[in-house]
C-alpha positions in Angstrom: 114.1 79.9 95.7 115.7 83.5 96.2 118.1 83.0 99.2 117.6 86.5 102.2 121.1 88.6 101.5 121.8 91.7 103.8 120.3 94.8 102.0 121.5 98.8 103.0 119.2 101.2 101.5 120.3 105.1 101.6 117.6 106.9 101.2 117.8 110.8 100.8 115.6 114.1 100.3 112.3 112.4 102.2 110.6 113.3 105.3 110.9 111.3 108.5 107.2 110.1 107.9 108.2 108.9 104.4 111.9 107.1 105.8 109.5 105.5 108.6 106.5 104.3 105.6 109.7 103.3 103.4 111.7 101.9 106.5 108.4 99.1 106.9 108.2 98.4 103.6 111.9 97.6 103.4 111.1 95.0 106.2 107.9 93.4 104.8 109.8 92.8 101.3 113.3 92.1 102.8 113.4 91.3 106.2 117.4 91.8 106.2 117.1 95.2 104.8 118.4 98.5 106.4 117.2 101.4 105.8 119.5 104.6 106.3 117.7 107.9 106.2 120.1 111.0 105.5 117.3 114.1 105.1 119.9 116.3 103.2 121.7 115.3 99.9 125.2 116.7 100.9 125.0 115.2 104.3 124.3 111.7 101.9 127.0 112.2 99.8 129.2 113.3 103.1 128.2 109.8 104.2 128.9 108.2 101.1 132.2 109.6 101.0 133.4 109.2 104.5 133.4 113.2 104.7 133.0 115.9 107.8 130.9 114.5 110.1 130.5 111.7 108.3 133.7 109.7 109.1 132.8 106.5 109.2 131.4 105.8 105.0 128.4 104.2 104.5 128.4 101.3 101.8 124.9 101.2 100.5 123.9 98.2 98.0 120.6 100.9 96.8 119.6 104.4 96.8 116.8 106.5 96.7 116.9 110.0 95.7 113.6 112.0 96.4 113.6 114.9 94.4 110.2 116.4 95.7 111.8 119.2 98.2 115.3 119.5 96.7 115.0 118.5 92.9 118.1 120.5 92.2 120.4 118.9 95.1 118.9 115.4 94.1 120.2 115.8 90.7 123.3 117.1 92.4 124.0 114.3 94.5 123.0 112.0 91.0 125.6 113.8 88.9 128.2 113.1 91.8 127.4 109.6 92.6 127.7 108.8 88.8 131.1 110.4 88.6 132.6 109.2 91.6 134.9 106.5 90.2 134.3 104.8 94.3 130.6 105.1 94.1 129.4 105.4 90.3 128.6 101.4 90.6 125.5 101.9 93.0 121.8 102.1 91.5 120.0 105.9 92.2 116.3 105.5 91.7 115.3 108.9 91.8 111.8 109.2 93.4 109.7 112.7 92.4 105.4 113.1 92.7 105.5 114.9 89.4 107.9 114.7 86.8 107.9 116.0 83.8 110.0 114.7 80.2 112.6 117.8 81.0 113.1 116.1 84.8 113.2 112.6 83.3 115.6 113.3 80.5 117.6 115.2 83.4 117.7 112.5 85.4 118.7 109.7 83.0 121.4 111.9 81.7 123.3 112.0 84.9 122.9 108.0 85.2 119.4 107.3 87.1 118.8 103.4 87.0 115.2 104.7 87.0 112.8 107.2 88.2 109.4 106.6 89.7 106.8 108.7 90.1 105.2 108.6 93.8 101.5 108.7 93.8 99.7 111.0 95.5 97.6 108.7 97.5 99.0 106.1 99.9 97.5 103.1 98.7 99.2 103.5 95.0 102.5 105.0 96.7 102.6 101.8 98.6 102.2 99.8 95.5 104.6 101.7 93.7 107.1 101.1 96.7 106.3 97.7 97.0 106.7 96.9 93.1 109.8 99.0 93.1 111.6 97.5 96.3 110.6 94.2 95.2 112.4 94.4 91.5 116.0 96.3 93.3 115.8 93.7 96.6 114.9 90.9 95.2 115.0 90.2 91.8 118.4 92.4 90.6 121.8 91.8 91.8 123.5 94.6 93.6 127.0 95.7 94.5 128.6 94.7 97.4 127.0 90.9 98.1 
C-alpha cells in the first residue's frame, strides 16, 4: 500500500490550458500534488533560485520542462538545473511533441531523467501524462520527502 506524501510539481514552457489539463491530472493521480506553473524558463529558474522577483525559492520534488515553444530556453534551464550544485538533485522530464535523436541526445546530455513525446491528440496526451505522473508520483522516490 503506497502511503499519499505531499508532491510540488514545477512545471515550465506550457500554456495555461496545458498547466490547467496537467494541474487535473496531478490531482486525479495524487491528490496531495501541487502544481506550480512558471510560463517562462528564466522566471523558473528565478524561482528555483530565490532570484528577482522570485524571493521566496520554490522547492519542487518534479519538474517538467516543455520544450515545444522555447526548445532552446528549455535546454537552458536543463543545463542549469543539472549544474547547480543546490538544485542538480531534482528530476527534469523534458516534455516536446516532436523530437528528433539530435533533441534526445541533447537533452540526455545535460542530465534529463527522461523525455516524452506529447501526442498530438488528447486522449494519447492524457495517457502519456497519466503513465508518466503515475511512475515520478508514485512509484519513484523524490527529493525532499
Amino acid at each position: 500500500m503506497m502511503v499519499a506524501r505531499q508532491i510540488q510539481v514545477l512545471l515550465t514552457g506550457s500554456d495555461p490550458e496545458q498547466a490547467r489539463l496537467m494541474g487535473e491530472f496531478l490531482q486525479q493521480i495524487h491528490s496531495s500534488a501541487h502544481l506550480r506553473h512558471i510560463p517562462r524558463a528564466e522566471q523558473a529558474l528565478a524561482s528555483l533560485r530565490g532570484e528577482g522577483l522570485f524571493r521566496r525559492r520554490i522547492h519542487p520534488n518534479l519538474i517538467f520542462a516543455d520544450a515545444d515553444r522555447e526548445p532552446e530556453n528549455c535546454l537552458e534551464l536543463l543545463k542549469a538545473i543539472k549544474s547547480d550544485d543546490d538544485l542538480e538533485h531534482i528530476p527534469v522530464v523534458v516534455l516536446a511533441s516532436q523530437q528528433t535523436d539530435s533533441d534526445l541526445r541533447k537533452a540526455y546530455n545535460l542530465f534529463a531523467n527522461c523525455c516524452v513525446s506529447k501526442p498530438l491528440n488528447k486522449e494519447q496526451m492524457t495517457r502519456a501524462l497519466e503513465l508518466t505522473n503515475q511512475f515520478w508520483l508514485t512509484i519513484a522516490k523524490l527529493p525532499f520527502e
